[in-house]
N, C-alpha and C positions, 0 to 999 in steps of 0.2 A: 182655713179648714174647708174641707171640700164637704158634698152635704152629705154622702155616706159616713164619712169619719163624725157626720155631727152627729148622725142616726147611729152608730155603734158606740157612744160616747151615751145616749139616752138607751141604749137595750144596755149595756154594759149595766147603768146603774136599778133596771128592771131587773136582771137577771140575779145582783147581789142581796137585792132586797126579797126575792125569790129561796135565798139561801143556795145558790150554785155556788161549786166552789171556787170556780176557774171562771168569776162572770166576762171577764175583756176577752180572755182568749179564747171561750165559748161566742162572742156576738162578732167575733171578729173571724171565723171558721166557718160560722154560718153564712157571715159577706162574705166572706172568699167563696163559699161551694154556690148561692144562688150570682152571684158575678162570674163565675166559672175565670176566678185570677190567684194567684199566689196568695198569700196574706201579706207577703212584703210589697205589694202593688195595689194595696186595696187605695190607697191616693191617690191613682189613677184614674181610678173611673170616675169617669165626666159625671157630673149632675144630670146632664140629662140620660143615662143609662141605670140610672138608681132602678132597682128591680124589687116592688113592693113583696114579693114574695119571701122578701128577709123577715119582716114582720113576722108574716107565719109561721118563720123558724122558732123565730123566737118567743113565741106564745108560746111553742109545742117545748122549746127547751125551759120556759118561765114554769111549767108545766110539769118539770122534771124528766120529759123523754128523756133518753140519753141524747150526749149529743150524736153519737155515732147511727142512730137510727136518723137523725135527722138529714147526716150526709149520707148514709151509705157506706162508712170509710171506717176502719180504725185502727191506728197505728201502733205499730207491735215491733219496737226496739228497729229494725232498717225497713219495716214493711209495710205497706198499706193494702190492708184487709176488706173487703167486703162483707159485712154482717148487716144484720138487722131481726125481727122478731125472728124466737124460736131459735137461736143462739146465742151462746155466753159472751158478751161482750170481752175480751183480754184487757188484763188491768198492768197497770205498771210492776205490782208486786211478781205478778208470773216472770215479768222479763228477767226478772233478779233471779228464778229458777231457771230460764233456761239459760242464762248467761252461766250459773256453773256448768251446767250439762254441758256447754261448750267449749266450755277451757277443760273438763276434763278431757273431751274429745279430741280437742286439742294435742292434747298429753302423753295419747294414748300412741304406741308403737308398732300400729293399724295401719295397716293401707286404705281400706275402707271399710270404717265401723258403720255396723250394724245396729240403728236405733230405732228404738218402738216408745210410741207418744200412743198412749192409753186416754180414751177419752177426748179425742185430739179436739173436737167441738168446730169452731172456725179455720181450723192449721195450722195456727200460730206460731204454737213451740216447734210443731215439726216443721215448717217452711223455714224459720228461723235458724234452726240448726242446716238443715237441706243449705241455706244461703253461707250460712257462713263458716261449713266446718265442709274441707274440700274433700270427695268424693265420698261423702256420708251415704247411705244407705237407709231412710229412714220409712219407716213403718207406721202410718194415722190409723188410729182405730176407732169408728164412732159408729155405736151402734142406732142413736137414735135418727128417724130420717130425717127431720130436717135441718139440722145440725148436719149432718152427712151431704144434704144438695149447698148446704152456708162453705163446706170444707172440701167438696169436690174444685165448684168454684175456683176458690184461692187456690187452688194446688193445680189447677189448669192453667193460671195464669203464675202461677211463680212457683211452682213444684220442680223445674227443669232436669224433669224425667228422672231424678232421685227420690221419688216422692210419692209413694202405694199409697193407697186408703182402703181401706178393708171395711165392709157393714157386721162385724164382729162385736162380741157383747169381750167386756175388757177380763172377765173372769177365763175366759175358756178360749182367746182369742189364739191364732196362729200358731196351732203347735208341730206345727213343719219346719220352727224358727227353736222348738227347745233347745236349748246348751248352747246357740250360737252367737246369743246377740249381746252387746258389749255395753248399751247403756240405754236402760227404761227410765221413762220418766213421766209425770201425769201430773194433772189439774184434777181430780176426781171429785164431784159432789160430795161434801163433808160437813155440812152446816145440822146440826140436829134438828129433827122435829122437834115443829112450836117453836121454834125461835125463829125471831123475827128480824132478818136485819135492817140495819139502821137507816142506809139511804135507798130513798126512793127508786132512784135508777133500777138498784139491782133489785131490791122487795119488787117492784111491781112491773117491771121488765125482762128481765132474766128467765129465762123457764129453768119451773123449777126442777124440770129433772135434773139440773145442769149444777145444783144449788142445794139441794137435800139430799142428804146422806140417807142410808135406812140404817137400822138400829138403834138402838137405844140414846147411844155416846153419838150417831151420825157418822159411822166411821167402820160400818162395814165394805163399803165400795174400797176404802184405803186397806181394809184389811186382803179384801181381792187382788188389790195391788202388790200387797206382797207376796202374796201367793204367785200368781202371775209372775211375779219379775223374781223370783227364786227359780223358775220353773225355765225361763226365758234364757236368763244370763248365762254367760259362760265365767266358768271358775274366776276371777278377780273382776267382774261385771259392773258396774255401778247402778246404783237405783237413787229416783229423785223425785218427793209424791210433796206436794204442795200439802196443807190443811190451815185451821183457824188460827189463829194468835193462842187462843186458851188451849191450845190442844196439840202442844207442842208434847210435852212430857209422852202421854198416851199413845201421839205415833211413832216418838220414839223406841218406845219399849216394845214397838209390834216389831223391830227389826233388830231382835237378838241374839245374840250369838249363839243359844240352841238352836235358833233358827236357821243356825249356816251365815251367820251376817256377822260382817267385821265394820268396825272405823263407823263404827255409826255415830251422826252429827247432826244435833239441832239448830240449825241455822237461820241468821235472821234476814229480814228485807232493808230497804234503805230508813225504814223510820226506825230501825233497831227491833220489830216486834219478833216473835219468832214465827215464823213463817213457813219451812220445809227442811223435812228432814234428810239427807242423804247417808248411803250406807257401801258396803261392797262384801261382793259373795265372796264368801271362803272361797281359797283356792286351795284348802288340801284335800 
């Protein structure tokens, strides 16, 4: 064993006693990013290139930083994102939102559908879709600024030129795009005031605009969103709003058929929780 793997084998068991979740493959991303080598190569490096600067990764990850602020980097279904403070880190459950968004897109008998990501934060969903759904048209909307410089960024290096970003508030956003656009979809802050969530990363990381809904229930920003994406879609349009586990039923019900909304569906993420709701506008 080379002495890096002997050094990620003692943070590994620093980091589980720490309560991370992911402690090997956190101490072992942090050796790749201060080695600046693959993870499949970190046996590579010679002992004498060991770079004490891991250490201090790994304090800051024993620490609960995310790990993503500590590389710079975070990965979002085929993409590697740049973030750090003052943006919403992307979690795996979003990917499972925008992978419907994508196959509906897919589906769709579009030459180039028109798509609007509300809230877009880093650009995750919309570069995601931009990457993988061919000549999309997609629309980031983020009104806060630094979230806006975290999601210009990524959409300068992997936007390729399908990929607007707008400093628009998601309620009142681009109404040059009414009736035309074919599938909204959003991450929106929705967690209720006073509540607190559970891990540290997001509680004490995360800004909170990106993270606290206003009202009552936390779920007036979603209710914007249906507003907005009624206003947006064109007649058979899809809409796709992320929200909490417990708050499945209630975003449901904001997209009801007096509302102009058909096929509306409470669907869940890979651990089965319920997770995001999708719907589609009446087309009579």
């Amino acid at each position: 064993m080379t002495f890096l793997l002997d050094e990620i084998a003692h943070a590994t068991a620093r980091l589980a006693e720490a309560g991370v979740p992911s402690p090997r493959t956190d101490a072992e991303e942090i050796a790749a990013f201060v080695h600046g080598v693959a993870r499949s190569r970190l046996h590579m490096v010679k002992d004498a290139d060991f770079d004490a600067r891991f250490w201090e990764g790994i304090a800051r990850r024993e620490a609960r930083e995310p790990l993503q602020h500590i590389t710079g980097r975070a990965y979002f279904r085929y993409l590697s994102l740049e973030v750090g403070p003052g943006v919403f880190v992307p979690r795996p459950e979003t990917e499972v939102v925008a992978g419907w968004a994508i196959d509906r897109l897919r589906e769709m008998d579009v030459a180039q559908p028109v798509v609007v990501d509300l809230g877009t934060g880093s650009g995750a969903i919309a570069l995601s879709i931009a990457q993988e759904v061919a000549l999309a048209q997609v629309h980031a909307v983020e009104i806060d600024p630094v979230a806006y410089s975290w999601a210009r960024r990524n959409i300068l290096e992997h936007g390729q030129g399908r990929t607007s970003l707008h400093p628009e508030d998601l309620a009142d956003c681009l109404p040059e795009l009414n009736g035309r656009v074919d599938l909204v979809i959003s991450n929106p802050p929705y967690i209720p005031p006073g509540a607190i969530p559970r891990d540290p990363e997001v509680r004490d990381y995360d800004p909170s605009r990106a993270l606290y809904g206003s009202g009552e229930d936390g779920l007036d920003e979603v209710r914007a969103v249906e507003r907005t994406a009624r206003r947006l879609l064109r007649p058979g349009g899809f809409v796709a709003v992320e929200h909490a586990d417990q708050q499945g039923n209630a975003v449901y019900w904001l997209f009801s058929e007096d509302r102009g909304w058909r096929d509306a569906r409470l669907r869940q993420d890979l651990t089965g929780r319920d997770r995001y709701v999708t719907a589609r506008l009446d087309q009579d």
